[in-house]
C-alpha positions as CSV (number, residue, x, y, z in Angstrom):
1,X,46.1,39.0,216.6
2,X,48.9,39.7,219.6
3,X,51.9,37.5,220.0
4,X,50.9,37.9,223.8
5,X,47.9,35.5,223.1
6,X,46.8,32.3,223.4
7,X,44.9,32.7,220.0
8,X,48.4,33.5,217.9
9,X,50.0,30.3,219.7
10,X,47.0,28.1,218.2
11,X,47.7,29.9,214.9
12,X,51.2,29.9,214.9
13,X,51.0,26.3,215.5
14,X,48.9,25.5,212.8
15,X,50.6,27.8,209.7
16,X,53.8,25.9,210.7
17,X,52.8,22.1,210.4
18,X,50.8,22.8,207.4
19,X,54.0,24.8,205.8
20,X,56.1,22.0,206.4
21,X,53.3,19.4,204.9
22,X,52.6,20.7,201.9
23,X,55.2,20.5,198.7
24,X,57.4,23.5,197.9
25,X,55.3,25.0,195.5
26,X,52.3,25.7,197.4
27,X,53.8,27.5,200.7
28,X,53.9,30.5,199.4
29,X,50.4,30.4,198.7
30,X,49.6,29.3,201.9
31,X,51.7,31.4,204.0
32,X,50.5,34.5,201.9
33,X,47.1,33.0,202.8
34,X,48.1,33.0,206.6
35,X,49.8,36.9,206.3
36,X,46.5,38.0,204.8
37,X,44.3,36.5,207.7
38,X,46.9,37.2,210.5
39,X,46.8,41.7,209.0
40,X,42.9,41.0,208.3
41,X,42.0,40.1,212.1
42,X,42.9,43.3,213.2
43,X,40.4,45.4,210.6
44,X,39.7,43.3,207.0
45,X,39.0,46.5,204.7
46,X,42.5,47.5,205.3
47,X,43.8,44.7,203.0
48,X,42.9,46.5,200.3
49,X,45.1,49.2,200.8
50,X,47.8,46.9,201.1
51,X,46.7,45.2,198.2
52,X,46.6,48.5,195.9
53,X,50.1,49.6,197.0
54,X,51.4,45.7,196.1
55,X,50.0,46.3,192.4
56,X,51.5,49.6,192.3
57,X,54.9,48.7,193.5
58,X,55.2,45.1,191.5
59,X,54.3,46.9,188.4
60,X,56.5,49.9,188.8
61,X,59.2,47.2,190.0
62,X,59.1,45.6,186.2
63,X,58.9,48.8,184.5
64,X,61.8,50.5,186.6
65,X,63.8,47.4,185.5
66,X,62.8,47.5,181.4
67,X,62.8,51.6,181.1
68,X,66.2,53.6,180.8
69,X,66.7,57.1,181.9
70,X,64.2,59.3,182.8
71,X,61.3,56.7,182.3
72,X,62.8,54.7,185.2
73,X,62.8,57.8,187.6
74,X,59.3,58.3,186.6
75,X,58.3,55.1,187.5
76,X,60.5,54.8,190.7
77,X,58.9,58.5,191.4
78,X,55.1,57.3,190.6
79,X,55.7,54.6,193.2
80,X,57.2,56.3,195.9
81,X,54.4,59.0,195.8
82,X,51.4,56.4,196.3
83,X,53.4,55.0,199.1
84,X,53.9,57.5,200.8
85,X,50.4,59.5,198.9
86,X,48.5,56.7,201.1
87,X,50.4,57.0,204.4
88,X,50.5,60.8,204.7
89,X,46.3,60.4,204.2
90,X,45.7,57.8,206.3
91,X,48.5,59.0,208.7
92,X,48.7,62.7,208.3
93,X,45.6,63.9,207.5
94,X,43.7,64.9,210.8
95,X,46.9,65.9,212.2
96,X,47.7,68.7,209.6
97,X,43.9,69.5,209.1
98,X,43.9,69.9,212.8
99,X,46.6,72.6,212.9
100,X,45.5,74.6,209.8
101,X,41.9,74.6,211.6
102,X,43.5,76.2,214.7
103,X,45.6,78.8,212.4
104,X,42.5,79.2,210.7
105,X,40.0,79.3,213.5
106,X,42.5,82.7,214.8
107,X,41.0,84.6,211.8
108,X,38.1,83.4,212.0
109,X,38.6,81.2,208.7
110,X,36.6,77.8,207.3
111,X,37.3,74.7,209.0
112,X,38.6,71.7,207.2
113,X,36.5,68.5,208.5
114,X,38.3,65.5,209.8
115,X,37.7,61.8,208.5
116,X,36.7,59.2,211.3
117,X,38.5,56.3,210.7
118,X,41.3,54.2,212.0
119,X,45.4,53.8,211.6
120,X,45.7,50.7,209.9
121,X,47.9,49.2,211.7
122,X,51.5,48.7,210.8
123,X,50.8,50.8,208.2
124,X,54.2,52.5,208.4
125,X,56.3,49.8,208.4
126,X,55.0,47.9,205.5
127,X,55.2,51.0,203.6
128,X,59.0,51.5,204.3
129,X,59.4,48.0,203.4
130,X,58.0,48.5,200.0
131,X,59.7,51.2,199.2
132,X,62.8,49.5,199.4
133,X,61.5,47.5,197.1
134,X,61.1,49.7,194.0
135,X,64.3,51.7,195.7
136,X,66.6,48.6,195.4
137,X,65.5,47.7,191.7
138,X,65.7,51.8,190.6
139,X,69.7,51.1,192.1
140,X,69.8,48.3,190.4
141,X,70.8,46.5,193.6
142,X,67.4,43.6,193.6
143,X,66.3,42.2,189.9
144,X,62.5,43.2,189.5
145,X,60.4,40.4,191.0
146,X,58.0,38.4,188.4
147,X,56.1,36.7,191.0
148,X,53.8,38.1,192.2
149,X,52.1,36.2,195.1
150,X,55.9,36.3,196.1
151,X,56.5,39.3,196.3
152,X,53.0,40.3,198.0
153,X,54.6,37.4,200.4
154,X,57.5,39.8,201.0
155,X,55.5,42.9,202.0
156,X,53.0,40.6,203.6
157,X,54.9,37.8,205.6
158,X,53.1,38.1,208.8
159,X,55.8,37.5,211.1
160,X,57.0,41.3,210.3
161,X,54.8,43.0,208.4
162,X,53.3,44.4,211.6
163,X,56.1,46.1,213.4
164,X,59.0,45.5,211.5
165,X,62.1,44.3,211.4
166,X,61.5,46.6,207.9
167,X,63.7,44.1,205.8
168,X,66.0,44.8,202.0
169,X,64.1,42.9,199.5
170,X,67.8,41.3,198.5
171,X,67.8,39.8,201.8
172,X,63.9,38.6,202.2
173,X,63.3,37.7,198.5
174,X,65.6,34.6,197.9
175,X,64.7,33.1,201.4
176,X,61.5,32.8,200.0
177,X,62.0,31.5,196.3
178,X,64.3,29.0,198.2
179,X,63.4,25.5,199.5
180,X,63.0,25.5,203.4
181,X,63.3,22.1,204.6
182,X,62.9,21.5,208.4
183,X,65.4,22.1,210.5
184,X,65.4,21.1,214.2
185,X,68.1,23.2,215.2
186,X,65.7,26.4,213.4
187,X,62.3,24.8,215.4
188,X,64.7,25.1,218.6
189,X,66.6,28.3,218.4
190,X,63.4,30.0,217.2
191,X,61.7,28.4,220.0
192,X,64.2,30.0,222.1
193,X,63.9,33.5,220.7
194,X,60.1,33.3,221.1
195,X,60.4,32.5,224.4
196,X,63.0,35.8,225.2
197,X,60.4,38.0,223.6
198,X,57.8,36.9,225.2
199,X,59.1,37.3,228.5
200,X,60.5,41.0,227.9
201,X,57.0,41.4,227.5
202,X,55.0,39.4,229.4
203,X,57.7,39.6,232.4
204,X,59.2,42.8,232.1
205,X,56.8,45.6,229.7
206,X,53.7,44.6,230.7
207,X,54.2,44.7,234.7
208,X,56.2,48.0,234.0
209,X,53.2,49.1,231.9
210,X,50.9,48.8,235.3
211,X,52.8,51.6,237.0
212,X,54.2,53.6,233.7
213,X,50.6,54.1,231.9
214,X,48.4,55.2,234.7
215,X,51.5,57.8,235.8
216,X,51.8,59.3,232.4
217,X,47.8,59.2,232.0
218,X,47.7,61.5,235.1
219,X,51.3,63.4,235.5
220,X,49.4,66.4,237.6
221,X,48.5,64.0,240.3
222,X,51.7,62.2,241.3
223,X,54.9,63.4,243.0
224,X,58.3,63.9,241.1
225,X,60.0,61.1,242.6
226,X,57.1,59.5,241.1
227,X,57.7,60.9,237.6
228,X,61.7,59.8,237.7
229,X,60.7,56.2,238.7
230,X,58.0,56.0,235.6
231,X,59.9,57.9,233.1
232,X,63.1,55.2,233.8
233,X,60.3,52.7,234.0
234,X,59.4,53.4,229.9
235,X,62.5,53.5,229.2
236,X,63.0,49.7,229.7
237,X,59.2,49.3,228.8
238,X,59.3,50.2,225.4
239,X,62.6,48.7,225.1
240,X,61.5,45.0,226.1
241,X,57.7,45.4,224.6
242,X,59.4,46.4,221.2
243,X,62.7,44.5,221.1
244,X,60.3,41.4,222.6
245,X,58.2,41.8,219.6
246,X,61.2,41.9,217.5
247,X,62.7,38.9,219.0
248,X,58.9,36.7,218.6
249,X,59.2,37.7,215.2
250,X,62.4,36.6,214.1
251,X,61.7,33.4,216.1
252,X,58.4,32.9,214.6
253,X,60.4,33.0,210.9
254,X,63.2,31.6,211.6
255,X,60.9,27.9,212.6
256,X,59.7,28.4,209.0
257,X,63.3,28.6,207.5
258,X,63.1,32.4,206.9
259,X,66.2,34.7,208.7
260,X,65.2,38.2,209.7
261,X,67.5,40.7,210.6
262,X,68.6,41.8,213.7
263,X,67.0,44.6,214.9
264,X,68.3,45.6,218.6
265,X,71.7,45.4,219.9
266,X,71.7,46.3,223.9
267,X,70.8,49.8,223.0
268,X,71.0,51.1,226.6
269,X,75.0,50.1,226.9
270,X,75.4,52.6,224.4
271,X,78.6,55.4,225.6
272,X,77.6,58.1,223.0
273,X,74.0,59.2,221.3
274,X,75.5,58.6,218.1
275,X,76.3,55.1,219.1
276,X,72.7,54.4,220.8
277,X,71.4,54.8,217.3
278,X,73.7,51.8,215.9
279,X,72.0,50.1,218.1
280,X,68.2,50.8,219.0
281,X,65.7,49.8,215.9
282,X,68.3,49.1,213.8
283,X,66.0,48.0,210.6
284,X,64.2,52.0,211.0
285,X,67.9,53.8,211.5
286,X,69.9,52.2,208.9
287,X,66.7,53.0,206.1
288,X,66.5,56.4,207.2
289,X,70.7,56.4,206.4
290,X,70.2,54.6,203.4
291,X,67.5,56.3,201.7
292,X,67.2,59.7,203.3
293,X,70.4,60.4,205.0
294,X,72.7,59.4,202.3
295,X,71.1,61.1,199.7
296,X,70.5,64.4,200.8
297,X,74.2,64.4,201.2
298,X,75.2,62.4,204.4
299,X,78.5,63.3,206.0
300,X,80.2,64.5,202.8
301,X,79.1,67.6,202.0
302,X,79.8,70.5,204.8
303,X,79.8,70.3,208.3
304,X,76.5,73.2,208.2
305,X,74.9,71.2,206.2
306,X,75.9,68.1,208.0
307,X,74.0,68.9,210.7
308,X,71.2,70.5,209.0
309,X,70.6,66.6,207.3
310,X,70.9,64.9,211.0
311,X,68.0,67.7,212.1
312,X,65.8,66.7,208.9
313,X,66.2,62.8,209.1
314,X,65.3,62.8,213.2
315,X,62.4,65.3,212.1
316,X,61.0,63.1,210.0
317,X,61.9,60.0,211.9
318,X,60.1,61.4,214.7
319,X,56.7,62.0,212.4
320,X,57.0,59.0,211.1
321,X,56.3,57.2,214.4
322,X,53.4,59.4,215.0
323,X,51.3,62.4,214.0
324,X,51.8,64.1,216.8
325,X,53.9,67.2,218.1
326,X,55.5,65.3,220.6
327,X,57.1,62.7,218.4
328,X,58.4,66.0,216.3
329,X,60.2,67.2,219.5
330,X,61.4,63.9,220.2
331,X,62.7,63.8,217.2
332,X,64.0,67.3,217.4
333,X,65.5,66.2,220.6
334,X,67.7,63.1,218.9
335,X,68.8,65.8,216.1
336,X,70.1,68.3,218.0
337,X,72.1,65.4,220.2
338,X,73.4,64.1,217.5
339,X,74.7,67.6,216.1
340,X,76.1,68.1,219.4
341,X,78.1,64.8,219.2
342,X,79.3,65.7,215.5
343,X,80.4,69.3,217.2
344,X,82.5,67.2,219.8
345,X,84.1,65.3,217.2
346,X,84.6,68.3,214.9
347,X,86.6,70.3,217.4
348,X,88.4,67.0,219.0
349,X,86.5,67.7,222.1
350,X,86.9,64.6,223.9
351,X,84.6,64.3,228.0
352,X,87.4,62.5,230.1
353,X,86.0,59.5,232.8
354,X,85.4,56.5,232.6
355,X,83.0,54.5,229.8
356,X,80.6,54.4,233.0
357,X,79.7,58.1,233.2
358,X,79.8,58.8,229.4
359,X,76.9,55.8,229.1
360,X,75.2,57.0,232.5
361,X,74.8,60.6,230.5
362,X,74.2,59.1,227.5
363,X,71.0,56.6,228.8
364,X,69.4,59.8,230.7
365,X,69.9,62.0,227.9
366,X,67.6,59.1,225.9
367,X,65.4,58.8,229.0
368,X,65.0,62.9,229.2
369,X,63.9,61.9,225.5
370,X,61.0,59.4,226.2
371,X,59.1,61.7,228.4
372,X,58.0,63.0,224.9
373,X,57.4,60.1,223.4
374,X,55.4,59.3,226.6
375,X,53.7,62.1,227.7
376,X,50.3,62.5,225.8
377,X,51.2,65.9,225.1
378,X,54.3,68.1,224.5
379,X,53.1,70.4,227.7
380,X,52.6,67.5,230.0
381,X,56.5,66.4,228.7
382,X,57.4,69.9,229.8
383,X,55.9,69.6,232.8
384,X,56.9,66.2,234.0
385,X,60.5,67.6,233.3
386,X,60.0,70.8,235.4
387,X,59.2,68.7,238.0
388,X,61.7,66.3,237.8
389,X,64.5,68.8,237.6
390,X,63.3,71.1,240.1
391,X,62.4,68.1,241.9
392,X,59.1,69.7,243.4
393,X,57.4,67.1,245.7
394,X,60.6,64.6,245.8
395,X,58.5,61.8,247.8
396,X,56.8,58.8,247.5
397,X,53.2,58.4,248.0
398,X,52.0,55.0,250.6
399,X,48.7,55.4,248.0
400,X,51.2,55.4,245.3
401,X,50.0,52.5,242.3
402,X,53.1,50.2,243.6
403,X,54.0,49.6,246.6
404,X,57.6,49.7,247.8
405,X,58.4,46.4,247.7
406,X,56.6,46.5,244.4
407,X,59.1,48.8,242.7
408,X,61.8,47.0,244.0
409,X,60.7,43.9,242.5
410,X,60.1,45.7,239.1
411,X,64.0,46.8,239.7
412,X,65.0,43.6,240.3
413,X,63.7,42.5,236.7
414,X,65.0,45.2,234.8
415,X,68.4,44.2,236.5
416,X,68.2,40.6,235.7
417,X,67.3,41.6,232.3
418,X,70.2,43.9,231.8
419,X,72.9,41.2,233.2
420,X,70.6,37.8,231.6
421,X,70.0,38.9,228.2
422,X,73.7,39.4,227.5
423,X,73.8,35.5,228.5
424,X,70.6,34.8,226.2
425,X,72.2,36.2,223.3
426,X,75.2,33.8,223.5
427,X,72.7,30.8,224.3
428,X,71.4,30.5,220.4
429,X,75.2,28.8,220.2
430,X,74.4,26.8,222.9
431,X,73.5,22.7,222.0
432,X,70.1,22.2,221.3
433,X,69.6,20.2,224.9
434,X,70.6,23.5,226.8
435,X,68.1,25.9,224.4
436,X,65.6,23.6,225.6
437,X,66.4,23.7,229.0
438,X,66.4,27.6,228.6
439,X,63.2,27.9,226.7
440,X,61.3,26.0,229.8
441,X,62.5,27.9,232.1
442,X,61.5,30.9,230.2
443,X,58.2,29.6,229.5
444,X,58.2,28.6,233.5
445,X,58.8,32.6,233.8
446,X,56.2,33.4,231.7
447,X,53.6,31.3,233.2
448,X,54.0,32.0,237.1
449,X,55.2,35.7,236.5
450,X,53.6,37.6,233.1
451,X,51.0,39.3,233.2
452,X,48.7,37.9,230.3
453,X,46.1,41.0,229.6
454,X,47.0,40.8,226.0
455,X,48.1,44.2,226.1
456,X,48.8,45.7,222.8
457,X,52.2,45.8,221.4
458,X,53.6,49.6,221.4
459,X,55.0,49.5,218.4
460,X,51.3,48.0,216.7
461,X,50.1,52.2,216.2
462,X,52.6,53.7,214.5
């Protein structure tokens, strides 16, 4: 069920009155009821993996809590491994049986056969979201959760559970043993955040999408200039199609009394790489520092081995958005720009100019990066790049997929995004008479310019 669809307003709609009808003590039960449809829509056998790793996790949550010493790393240990046991498999699996049956197939060796079957979907960020879980109790940071259908809520809650924000459970947990009573100010200002992700990606993603996916699809059969104008195209795609989802989320929550976390923070005004990463999916970066980062050392161990813990966390940050060589590079790519920034600061190198040209070389060096997201394969990113940069067939076709005035139009968004969503941001302060003169003329927006093909969220396959 997309948040781009008429179907998730009818449901949306209908979870919310009945939540606010029904007595305290049965909304859990109900919402858990409407997180378990909402993830079932999509493929129903897949609940059961969800369901397996919930028993797992609340058991080992209790146990971590009554054991002492090494029983509790056992525990914490046993639960980490079926989390991440069940997304390398479902994940992982083709991908390294693929590679060994190339290496193999070289010496002529057996081939390892691959499973049919889809990526449930979201299935990465649910798991990080448990894992904190079990993480928080083993620190002792979150008490061990007794109920149950509450906790399953907390991996579960449907608003999230798809493509994050990837919430602490000492954040998500008391919101939902509390008592939500309705608000109109939280029906309005979640109103209004519904409304700003919607139109990032109604207005803005999916029109970009029309010209960015058929260009990457085919990057042999379109001109440079071509491949500049999609590659800064996805940048702002994936921005508004994610951050959009992000925003419909935390709307969608907030009308039911529940705060999510923040999860983008104008990511493309960032002046440094390092900084870019404070702000662009903040939920993903700050558990990679927390429970990767951190402990393999962080920045307090030596400089060498600094750096070698920035390559290994943007390594794996980059696999866990997808099985695929190109999201390794990408990943790659953010490491070594981030050692590069810790190499500037080491030896006090400081780039004079203006803030302007340090974020204009900071935004391309993250475009440069997207063409490997992008790309469906690491040699198409090469190639789009060579021909970018050597800027081989620097021209724009008349049969192009947009026309001129076309593009421009699709500039003129991005622009009134960049200076309007500054404005948006401060409007959730606003009275509630002005959010709902904003959230019409969103929804005005949405209606006479989106483009309503219920394309799938970008975000949904990792």
């Amino acid at each position: 069920m997309l948040f781009n669809s008429l179907l998730f307003l009818v449901f949306f709609l209908v979870i919310t009155i009945t939540y606010y009808l029904l007595p305290h003590k049965l909304r859990w039960m109900w919402l858990l009821a409407a997180s378990s449809y909402f993830y079932m829509y999509f493929k129903p056998i897949y609940i059961l993996i969800i369901l397996f790793t919930i028993i797992v996790d609340y058991g080992a949550g209790i146990l971590i809590e009554k054991s002492s010493g090494r029983a509790r790393k056992f525990y914490l240990i046993l639960s980490l491994v079926t989390n991440i046991g069940v997304l390398a498999f479902y994940k992982y699996f083709n991908f390294l049986a693929g590679n060994l049956n190339i290496l193999s197939g070289a010496f002529h060796g057996p081939q390892i056969p691959l499973l049919d079957f889809i990526l449930p979907i979201g299935l990465s960020f649910h798991t990080f979201q448990a894992m904190s879980y079990t993480i928080e109790v083993y620190r002792r940071n979150q008490p061990a959760e007794r109920h149950f259908g509450l906790y399953a809520l907390y991996v579960m809650f449907y608003p999230q559970m798809v493509a994050g924000p990837i919430e602490r459970p000492q954040h998500i947990l008391p919101q939902l043993h509390r008592v939500n009573n309705f608000k109109s100010s939280n029906l309005i200002t979640g109103f209004f955040f519904m409304a700003m992700g919607l139109f990032k990606k109604v207005v803005v993603a999916d029109r970009l999408g029309l010209y960015v996916d058929p260009v990457f699809t085919n990057p042999h059969g379109h001109s440079a200039l071509e491949l500049l104008v999609a590659t800064y195209f996805f940048a702002f795609q994936i921005y508004c199609d994610f951050s959009g989802y992000s925003d419909i989320a935390i709307g969608t929550a907030l009308v039911l009394g529940i705060e999510l976390m923040q999860n983008f923070n104008f990511p493309y005004l960032a002046s440094n790489i390092s900084d870019f990463w404070k702000r662009w999916h903040i939920s993903l970066s700050t558990w990679f520092r927390d429970y990767l980062y951190i402990p393999l050392g962080g920045s307090r161990v030596n400089f060498g081995v600094t750096c070698v813990n920035l390559l290994i966390v943007f390594m794996v940050s980059g696999l866990w958005h997808g099985a695929n060589w190109k999201y390794l590079v990408w990943g790659l790519i953010h490491g070594l720009l981030l050692v590069a920034y810790q190499l500037l600061n080491k030896f006090n190198i400081r780039i004079k100019g203006l803030t302007f040209f340090k974020w204009l070389i900071t935004f391309n060096l993250v475009c440069l990066a997207w063409v490997f997201f992008r790309a469906n394969t690491v040699i198409d990113a090469f190639y789009i790049l060579n021909k970018i940069l050597t800027g081989n067939g620097f021209s724009y076709s008349a049969n192009s997929l947009m026309s001129v005035h076309e593009l421009w139009y699709c500039a003129f968004i991005i622009i009134a995004l960049l200076l309007g969503e500054r404005y948006l941001r401060k409007a959730k302060d606003y009275s509630n008479a002005k959010k709902v003169l904003i959230i019409s003329g969103l929804a005005l927006a949405c209606y006479f310019l989106g483009i309503f093909n219920e394309a799938q969220f970008i975000y949904f396959q990792f």
